[in-house]
Biopython code that builds the backbone (N, CA, C, O; Angstrom):
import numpy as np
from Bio.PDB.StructureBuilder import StructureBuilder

atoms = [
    (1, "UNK", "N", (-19.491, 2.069, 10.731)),
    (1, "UNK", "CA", (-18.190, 1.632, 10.264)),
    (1, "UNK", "C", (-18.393, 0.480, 9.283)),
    (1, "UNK", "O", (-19.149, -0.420, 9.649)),
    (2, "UNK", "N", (-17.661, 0.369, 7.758)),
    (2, "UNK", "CA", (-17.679, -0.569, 7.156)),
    (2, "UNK", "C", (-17.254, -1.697, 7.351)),
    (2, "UNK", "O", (-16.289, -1.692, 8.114)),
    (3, "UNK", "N", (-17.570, -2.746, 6.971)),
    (3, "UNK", "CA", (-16.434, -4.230, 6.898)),
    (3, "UNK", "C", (-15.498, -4.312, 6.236)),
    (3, "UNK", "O", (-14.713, -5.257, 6.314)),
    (4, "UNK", "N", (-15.352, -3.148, 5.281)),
    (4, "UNK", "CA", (-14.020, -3.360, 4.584)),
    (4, "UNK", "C", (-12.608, -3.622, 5.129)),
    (4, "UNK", "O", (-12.308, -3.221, 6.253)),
    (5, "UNK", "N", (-11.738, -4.283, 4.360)),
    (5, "UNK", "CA", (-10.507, -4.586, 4.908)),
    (5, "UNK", "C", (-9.390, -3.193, 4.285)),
    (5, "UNK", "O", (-9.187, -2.656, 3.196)),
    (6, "UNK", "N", (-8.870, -3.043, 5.708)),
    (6, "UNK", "CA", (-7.765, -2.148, 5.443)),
    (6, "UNK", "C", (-6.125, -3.012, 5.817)),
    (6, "UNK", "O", (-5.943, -3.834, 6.715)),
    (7, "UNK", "N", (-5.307, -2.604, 5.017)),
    (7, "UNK", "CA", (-3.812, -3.086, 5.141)),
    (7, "UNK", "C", (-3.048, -1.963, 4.887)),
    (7, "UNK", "O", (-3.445, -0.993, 4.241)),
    (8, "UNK", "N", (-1.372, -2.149, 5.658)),
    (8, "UNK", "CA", (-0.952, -0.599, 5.458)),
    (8, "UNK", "C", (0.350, -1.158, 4.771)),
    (8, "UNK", "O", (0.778, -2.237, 5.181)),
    (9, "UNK", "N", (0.982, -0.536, 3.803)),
    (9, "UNK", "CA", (2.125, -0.612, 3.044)),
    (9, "UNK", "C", (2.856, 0.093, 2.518)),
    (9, "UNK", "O", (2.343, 1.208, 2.422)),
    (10, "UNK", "N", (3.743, 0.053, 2.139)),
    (10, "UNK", "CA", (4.968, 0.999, 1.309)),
    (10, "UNK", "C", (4.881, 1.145, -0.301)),
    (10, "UNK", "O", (5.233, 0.186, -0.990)),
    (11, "UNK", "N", (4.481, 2.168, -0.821)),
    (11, "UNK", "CA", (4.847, 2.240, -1.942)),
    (11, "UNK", "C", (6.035, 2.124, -2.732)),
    (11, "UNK", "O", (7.038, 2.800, -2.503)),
    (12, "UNK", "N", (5.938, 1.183, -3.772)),
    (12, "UNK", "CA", (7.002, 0.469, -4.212)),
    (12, "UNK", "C", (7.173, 0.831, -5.752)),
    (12, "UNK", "O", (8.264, 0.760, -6.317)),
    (13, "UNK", "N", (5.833, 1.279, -6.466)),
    (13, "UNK", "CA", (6.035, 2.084, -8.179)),
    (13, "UNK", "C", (4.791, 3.007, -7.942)),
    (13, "UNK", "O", (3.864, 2.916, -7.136)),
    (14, "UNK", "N", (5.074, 3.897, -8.882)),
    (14, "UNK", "CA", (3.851, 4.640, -9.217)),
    (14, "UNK", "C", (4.110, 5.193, -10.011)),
    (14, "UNK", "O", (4.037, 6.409, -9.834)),
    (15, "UNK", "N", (4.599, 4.679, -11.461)),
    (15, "UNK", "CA", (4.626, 4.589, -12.914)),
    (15, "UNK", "C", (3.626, 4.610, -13.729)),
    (15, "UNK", "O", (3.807, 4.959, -14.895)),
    (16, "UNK", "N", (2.323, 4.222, -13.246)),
    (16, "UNK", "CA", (1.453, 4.098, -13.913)),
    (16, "UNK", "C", (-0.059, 5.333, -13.320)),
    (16, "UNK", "O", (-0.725, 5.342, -12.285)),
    (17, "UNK", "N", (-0.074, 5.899, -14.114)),
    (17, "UNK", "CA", (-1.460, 7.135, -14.235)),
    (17, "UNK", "C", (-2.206, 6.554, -13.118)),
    (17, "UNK", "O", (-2.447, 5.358, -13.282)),
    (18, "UNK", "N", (-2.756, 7.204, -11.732)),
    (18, "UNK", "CA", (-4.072, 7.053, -11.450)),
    (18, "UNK", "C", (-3.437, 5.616, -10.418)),
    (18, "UNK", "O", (-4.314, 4.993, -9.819)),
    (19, "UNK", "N", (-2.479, 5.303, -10.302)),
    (19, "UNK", "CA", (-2.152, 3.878, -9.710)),
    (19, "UNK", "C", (-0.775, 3.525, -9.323)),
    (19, "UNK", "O", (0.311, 3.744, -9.861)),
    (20, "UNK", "N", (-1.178, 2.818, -8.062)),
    (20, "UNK", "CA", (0.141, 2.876, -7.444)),
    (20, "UNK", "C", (0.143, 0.997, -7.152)),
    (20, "UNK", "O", (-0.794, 0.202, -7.204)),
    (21, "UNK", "N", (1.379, 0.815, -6.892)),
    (21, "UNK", "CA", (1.654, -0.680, -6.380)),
    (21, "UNK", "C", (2.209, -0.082, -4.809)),
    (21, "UNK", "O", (3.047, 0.790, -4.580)),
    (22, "UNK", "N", (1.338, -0.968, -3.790)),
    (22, "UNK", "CA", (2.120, -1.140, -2.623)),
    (22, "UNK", "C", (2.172, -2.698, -2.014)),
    (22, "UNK", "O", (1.316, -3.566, -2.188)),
    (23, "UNK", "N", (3.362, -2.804, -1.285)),
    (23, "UNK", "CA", (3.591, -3.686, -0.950)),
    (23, "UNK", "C", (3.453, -3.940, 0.515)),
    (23, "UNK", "O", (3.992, -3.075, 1.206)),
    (24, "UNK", "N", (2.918, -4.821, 1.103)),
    (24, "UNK", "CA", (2.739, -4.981, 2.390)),
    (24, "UNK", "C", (3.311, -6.521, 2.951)),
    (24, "UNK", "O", (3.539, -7.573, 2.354)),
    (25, "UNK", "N", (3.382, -6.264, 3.860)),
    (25, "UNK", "CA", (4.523, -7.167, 4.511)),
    (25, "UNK", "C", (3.620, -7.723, 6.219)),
    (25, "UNK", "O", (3.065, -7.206, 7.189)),
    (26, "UNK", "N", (3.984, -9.082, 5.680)),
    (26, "UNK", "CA", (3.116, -10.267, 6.891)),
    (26, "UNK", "C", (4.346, -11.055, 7.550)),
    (26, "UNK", "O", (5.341, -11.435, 6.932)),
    (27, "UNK", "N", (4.158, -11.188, 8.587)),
    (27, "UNK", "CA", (5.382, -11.401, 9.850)),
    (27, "UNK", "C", (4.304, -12.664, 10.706)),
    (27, "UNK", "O", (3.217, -12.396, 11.217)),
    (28, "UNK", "N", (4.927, -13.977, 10.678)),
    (28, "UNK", "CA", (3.664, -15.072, 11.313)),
    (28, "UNK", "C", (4.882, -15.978, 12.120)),
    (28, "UNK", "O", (6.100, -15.912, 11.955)),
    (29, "UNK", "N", (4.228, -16.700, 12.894)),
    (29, "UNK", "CA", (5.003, -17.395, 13.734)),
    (29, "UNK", "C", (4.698, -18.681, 13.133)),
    (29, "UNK", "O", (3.515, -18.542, 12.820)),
    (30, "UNK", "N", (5.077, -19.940, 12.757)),
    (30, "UNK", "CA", (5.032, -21.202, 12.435)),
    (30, "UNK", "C", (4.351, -21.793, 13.155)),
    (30, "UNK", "O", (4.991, -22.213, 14.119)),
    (31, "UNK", "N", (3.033, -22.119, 13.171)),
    (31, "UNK", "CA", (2.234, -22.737, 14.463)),
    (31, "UNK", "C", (3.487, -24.409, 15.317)),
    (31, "UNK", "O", (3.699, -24.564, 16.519)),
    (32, "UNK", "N", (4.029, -25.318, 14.162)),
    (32, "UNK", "CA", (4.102, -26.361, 14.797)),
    (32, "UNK", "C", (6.123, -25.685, 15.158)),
    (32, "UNK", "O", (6.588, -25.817, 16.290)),
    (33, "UNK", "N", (6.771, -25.197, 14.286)),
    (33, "UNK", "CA", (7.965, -25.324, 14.424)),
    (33, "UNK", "C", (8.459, -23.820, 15.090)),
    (33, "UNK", "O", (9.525, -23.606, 15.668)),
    (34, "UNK", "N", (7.556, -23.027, 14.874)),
    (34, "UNK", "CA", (7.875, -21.541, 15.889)),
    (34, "UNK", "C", (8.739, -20.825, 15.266)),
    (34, "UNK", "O", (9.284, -19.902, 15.872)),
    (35, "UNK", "N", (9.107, -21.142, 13.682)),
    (35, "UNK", "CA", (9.741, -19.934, 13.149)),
    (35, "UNK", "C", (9.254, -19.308, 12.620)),
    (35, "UNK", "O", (8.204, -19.697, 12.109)),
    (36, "UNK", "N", (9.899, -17.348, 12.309)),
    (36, "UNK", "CA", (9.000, -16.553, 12.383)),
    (36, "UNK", "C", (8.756, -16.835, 10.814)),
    (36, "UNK", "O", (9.774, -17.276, 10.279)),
    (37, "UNK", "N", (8.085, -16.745, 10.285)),
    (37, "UNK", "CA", (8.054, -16.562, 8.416)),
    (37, "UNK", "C", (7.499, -14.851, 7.890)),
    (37, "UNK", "O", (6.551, -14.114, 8.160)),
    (38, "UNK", "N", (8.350, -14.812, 7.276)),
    (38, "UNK", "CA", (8.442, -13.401, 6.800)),
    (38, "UNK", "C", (7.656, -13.511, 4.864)),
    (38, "UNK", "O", (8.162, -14.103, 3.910)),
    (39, "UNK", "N", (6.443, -12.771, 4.890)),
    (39, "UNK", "CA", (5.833, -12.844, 3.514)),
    (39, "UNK", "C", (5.518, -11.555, 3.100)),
    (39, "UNK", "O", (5.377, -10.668, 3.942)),
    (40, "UNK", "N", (5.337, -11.249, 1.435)),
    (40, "UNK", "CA", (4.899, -10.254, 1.538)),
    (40, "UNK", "C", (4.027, -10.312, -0.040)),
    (40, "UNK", "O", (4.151, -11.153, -0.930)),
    (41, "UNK", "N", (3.071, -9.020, 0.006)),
    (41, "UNK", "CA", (2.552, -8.998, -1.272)),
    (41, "UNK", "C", (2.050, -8.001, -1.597)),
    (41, "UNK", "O", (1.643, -7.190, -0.765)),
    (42, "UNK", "N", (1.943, -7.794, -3.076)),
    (42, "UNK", "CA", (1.394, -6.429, -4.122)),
    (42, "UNK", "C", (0.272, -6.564, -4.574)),
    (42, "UNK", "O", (-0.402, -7.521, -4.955)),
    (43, "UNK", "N", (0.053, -4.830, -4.443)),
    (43, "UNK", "CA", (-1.469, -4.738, -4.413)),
    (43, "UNK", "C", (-1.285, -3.791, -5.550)),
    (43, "UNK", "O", (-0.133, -3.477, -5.847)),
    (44, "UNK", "N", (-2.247, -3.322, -6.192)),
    (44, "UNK", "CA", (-2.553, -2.184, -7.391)),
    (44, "UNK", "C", (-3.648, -1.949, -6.797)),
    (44, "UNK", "O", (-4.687, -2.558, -6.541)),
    (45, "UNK", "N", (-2.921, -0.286, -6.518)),
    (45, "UNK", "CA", (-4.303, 0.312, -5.407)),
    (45, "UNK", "C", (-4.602, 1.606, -6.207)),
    (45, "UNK", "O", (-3.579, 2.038, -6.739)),
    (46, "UNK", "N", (-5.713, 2.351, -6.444)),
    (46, "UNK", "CA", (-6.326, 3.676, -6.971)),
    (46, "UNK", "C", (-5.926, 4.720, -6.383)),
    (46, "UNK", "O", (-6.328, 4.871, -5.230)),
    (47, "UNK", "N", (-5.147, 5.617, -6.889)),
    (47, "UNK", "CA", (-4.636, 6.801, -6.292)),
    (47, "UNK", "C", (-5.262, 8.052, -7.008)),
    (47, "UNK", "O", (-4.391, 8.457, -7.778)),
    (48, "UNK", "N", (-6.390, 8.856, -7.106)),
    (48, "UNK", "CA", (-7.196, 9.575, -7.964)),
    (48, "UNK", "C", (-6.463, 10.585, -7.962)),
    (48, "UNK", "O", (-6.816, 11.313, -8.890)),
    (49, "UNK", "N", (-5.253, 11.201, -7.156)),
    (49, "UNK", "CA", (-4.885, 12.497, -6.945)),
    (49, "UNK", "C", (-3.437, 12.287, -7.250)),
    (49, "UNK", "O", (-2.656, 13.239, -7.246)),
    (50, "UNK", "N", (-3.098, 11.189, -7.489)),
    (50, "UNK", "CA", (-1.327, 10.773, -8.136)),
    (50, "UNK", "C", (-0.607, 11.561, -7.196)),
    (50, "UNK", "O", (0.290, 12.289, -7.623)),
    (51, "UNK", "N", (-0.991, 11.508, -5.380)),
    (51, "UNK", "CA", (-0.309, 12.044, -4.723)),
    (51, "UNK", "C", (0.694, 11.729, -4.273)),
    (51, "UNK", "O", (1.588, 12.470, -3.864)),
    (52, "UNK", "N", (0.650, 10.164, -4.305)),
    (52, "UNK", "CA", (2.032, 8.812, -3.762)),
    (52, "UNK", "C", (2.814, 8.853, -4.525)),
    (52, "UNK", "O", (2.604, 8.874, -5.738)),
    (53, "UNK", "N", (3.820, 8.872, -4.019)),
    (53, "UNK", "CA", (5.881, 8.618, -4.422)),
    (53, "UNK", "C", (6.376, 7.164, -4.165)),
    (53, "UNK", "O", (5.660, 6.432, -3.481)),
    (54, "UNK", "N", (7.229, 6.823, -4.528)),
    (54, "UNK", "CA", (8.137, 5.570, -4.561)),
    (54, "UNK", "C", (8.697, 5.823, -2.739)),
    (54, "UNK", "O", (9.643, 6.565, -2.472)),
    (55, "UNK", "N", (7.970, 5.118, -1.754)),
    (55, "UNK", "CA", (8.853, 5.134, -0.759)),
    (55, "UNK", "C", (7.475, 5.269, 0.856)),
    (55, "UNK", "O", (7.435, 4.729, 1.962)),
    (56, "UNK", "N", (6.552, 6.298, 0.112)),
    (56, "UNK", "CA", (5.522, 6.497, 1.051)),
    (56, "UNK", "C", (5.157, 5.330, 1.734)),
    (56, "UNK", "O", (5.604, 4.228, 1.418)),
    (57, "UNK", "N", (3.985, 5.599, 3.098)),
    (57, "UNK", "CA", (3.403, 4.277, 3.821)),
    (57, "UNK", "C", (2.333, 4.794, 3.892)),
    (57, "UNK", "O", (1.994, 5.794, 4.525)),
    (58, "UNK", "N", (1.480, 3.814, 2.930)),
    (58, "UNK", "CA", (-0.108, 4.104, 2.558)),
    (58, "UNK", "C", (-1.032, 3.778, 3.760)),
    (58, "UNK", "O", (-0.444, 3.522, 4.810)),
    (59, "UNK", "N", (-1.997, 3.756, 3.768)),
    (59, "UNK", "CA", (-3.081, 2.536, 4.310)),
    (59, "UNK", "C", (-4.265, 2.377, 2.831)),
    (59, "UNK", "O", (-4.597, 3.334, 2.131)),
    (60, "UNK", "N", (-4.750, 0.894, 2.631)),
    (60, "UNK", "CA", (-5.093, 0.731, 1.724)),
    (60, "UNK", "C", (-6.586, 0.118, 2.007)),
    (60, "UNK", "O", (-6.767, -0.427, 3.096)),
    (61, "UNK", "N", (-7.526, 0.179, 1.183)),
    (61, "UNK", "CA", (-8.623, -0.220, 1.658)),
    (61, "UNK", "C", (-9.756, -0.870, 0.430)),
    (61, "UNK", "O", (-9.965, -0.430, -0.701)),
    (62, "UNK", "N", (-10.229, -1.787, 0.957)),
    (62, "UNK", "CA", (-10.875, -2.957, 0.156)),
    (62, "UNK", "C", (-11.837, -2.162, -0.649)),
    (62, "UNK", "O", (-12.380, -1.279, 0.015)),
    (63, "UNK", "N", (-12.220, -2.233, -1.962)),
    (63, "UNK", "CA", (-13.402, -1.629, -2.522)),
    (63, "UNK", "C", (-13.743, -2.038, -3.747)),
    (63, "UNK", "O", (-12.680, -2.427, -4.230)),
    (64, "UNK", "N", (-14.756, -2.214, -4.696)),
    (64, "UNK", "CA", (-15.460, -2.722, -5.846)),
    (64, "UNK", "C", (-14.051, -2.897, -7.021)),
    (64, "UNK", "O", (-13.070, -2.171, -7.181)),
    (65, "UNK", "N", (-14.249, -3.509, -7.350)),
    (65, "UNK", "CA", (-13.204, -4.197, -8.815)),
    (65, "UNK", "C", (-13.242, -2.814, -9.455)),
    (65, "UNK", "O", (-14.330, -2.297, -9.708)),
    (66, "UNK", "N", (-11.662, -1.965, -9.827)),
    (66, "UNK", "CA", (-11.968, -0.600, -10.531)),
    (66, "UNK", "C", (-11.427, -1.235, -12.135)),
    (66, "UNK", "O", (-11.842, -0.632, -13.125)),
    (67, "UNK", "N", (-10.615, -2.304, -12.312)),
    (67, "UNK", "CA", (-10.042, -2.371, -13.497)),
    (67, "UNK", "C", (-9.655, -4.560, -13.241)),
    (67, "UNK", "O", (-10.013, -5.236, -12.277)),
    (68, "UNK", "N", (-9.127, -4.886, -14.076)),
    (68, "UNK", "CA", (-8.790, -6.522, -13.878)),
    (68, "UNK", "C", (-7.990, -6.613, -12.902)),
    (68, "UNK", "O", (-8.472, -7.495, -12.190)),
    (69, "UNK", "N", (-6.665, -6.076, -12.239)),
    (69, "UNK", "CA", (-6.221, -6.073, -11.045)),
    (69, "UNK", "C", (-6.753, -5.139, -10.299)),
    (69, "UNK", "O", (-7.893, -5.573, -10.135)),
    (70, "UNK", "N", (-6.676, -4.002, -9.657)),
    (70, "UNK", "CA", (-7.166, -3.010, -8.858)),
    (70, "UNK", "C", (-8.608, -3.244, -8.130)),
    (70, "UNK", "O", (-9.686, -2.779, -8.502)),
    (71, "UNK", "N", (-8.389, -3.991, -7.119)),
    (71, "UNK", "CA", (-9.674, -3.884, -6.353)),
    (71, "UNK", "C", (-9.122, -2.771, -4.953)),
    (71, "UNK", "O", (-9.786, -3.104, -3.971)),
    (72, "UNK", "N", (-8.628, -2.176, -4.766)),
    (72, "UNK", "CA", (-8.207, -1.562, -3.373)),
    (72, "UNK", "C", (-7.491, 0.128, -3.926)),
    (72, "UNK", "O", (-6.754, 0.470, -4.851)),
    (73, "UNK", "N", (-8.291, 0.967, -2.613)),
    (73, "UNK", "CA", (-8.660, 2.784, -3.484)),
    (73, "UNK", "C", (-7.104, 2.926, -2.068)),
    (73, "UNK", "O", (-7.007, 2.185, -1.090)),
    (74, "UNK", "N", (-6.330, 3.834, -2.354)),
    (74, "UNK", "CA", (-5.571, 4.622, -1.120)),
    (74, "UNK", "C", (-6.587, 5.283, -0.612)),
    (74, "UNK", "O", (-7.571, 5.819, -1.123)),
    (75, "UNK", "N", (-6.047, 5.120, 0.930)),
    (75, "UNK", "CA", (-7.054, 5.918, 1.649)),
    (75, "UNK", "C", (-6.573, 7.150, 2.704)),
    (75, "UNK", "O", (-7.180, 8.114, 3.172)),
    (76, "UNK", "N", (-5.121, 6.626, 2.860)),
    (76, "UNK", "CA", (-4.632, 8.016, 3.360)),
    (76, "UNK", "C", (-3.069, 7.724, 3.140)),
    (76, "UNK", "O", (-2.695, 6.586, 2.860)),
    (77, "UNK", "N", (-2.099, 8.876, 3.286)),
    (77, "UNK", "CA", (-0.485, 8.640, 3.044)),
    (77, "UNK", "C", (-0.533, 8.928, 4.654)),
    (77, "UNK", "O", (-0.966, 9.912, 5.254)),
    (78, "UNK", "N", (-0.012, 7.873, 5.082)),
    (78, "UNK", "CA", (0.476, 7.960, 6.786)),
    (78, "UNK", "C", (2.071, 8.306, 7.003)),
    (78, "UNK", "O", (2.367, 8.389, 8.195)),
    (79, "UNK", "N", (3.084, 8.508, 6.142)),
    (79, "UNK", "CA", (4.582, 8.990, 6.287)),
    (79, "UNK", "C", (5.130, 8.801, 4.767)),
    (79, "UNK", "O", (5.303, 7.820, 4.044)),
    (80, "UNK", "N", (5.362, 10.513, 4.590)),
    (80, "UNK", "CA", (5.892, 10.031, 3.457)),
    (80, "UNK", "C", (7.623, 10.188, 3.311)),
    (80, "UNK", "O", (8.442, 10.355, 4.215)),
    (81, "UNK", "N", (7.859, 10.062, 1.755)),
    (81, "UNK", "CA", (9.677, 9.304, 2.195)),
    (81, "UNK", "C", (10.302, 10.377, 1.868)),
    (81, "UNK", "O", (9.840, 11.167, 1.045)),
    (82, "UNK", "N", (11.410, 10.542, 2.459)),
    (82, "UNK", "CA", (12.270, 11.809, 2.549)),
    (82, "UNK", "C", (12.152, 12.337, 1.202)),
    (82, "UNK", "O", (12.223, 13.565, 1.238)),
    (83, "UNK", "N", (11.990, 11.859, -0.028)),
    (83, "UNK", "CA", (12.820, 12.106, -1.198)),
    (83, "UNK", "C", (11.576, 13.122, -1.633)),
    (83, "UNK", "O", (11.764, 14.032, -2.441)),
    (84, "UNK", "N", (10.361, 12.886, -1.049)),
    (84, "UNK", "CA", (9.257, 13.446, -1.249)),
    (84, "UNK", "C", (8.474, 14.458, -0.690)),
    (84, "UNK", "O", (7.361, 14.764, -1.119)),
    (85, "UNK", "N", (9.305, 15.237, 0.723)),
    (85, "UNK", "CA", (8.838, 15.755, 1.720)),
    (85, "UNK", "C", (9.264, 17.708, 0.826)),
    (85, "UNK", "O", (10.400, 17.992, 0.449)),
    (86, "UNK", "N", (8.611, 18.239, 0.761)),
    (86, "UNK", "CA", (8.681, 19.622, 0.343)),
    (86, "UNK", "C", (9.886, 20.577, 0.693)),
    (86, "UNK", "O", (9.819, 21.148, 1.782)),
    (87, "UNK", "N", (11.114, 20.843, -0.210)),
    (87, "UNK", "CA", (11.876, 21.184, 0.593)),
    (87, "UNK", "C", (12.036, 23.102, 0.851)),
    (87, "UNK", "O", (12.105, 23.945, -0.044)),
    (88, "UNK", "N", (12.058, 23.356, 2.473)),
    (88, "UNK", "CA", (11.785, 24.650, 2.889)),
    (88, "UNK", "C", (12.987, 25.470, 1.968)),
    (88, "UNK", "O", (14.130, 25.012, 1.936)),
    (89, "UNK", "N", (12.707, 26.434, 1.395)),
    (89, "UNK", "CA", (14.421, 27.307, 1.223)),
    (89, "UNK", "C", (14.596, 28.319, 2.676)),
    (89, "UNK", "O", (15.609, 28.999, 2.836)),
]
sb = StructureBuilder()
sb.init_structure("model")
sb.init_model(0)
sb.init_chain("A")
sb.init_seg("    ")
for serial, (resi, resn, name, xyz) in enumerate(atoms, 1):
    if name == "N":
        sb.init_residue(resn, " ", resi, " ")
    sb.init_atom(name, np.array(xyz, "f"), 0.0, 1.0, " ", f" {name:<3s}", serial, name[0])
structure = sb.get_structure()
């Protein structure tokens, strides 16, 4: 098993060829005052198969610098969003 870091998030654009932005979201308790603090942040992650939609929940995973932002490849779509799900006739 690698040391790489994995984080899981929502796709938020995927406007751009080959690349997606997801956003992931950190939930912490205030060590001295105990409120919860709600943070969050964007990643430009490598999508080689332009399989992600505006809405999906990625898991994302740490890997070599691919471009000046993009250090992190998708590594799997864990639920994707209604708007995107294949529809049966």
């Amino acid at each position: 098993m690698n040391n790489r870091s994995r984080l899981v998030g929502k796709v938020t654009s995927n406007k751009m060829t080959k690349t997606v932005v997801v956003e992931v979201f950190n939930v912490k308790r205030h060590p001295l005052y105990g409120k919860v603090v709600r943070s969050s942040a964007r990643y430009k992650a490598h999508d080689e198969k332009n399989e992600c939609h505006v809405g999906d929940v990625v898991e994302i995973v740490e890997s070599q610098p691919l471009s000046k932002e993009k250090r992190w490849v998708v590594e799997r779509i864990i639920t994707q969003s209604v708007a995107t799900l294949p529809v049966e006739a």
